[in-house]
C-alpha distance (Angstrom), angle and dihedral (degrees) to the residues before:
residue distance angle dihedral
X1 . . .
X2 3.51 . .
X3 3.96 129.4 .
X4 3.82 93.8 -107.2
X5 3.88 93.9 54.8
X6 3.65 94.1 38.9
X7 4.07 78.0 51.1
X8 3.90 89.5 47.1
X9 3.80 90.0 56.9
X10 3.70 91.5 47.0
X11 3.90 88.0 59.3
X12 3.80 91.6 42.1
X13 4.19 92.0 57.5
X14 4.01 88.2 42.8
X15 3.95 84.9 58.0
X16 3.04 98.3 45.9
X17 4.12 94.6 41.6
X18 3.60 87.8 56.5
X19 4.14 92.9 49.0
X20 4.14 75.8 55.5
X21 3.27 96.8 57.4
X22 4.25 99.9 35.6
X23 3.69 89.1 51.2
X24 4.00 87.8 50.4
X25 3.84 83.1 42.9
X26 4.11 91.5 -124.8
X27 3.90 87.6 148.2
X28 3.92 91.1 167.5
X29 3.93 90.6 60.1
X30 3.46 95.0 35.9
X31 4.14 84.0 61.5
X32 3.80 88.9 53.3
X33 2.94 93.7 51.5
X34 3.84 101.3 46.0
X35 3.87 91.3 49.6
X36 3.58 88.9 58.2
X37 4.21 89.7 49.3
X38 3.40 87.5 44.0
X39 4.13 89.8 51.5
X40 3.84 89.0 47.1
X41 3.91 93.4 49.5
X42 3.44 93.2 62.4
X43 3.54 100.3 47.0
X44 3.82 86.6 45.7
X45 3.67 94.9 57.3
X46 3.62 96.3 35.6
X47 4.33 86.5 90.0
X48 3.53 121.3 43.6
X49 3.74 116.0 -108.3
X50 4.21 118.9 -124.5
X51 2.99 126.4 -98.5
X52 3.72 97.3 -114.8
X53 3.90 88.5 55.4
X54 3.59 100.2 42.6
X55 4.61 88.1 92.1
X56 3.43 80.7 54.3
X57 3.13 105.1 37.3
X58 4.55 86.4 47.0
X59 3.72 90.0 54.6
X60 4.18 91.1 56.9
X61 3.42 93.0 55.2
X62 3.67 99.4 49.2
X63 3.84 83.1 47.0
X64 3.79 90.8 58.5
X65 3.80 95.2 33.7
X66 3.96 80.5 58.3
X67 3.67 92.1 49.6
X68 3.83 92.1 45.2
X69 4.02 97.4 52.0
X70 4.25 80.0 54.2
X71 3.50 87.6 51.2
X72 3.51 102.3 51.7
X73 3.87 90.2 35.8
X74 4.04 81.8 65.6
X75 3.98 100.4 45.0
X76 4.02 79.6 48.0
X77 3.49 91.8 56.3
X78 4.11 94.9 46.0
X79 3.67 88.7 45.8
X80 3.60 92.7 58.4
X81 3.47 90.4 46.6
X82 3.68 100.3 48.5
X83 3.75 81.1 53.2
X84 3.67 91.7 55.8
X85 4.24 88.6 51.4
X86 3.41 88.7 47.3
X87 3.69 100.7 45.5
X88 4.23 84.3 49.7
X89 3.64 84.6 56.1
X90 3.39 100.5 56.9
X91 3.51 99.6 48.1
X92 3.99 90.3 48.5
X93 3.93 80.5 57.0
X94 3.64 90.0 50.7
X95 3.59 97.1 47.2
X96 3.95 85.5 46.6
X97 3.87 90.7 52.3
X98 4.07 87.9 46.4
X99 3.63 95.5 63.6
X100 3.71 103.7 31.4
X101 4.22 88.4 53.7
C-alpha cells in the first residue's frame, strides 16, 4: 500500500474520530483532532496523487466530504441550540430587570 493511501486512511479515521466526538458533543477534542486533519490535508495535497490512485484516492474524499456535511450538520444543530439557551437567558435578565426597576 503506498504512503498516500496509507495517508488517505489516516484522514478517513480523523473524520470519522471527530464525527465521534461531535455526536458525543466533546467539541474541545473534536478541535484537536480537526487541527491535526487539517495539518495532514495539506501535506496530503501538497504532491499530486498517481494516476492509478486517483479512484481511490476520489472515493476518500467523498467519504470524508460525507462525514464533514454530518459534522457540520451537528455544530449547526448546537449552535442553534446554544442560541436558544442564550436567548432564554436574556429574557430571564429582562424579566429580572422588569421587576427590580
Amino acid at each position: 500500500m503506498t504512503n498516500k493511501i496509507t495517508d488517505l486512511q489516516q484522514l478517513i479515521a480523523l473524520s470519522r474520530q471527530m464525527l465521534e466526538k461531535a455526536e458525543s458533543e466533546s467539541w474541545d477534542e473534536l478541535f484537536v483532532l480537526e487541527e491535526q486533519r487539517r495539518a495532514l490535508i495539506g501535506l496530503f495535497f501538497s504532491e499530486p496523487v498517481q494516476q492509478q490512485y486517483a479512484e481511490d484516492v476520489s472515493v476518500g474524499i467523498q467519504s470524508i466530504m460525507t462525514i464533514d456535511r454530518k459534522l457540520m450538520e451537528l455544530g449547526l444543530r448546537k449552535k442553534l441550540e446554544l442560541e436558544q439557551t442564550l436567548h432564554q437567558i436574556d429574557q430571564g435578565k429582562k424579566a429580572v430587570k422588569a421587576y427590580t426597576d
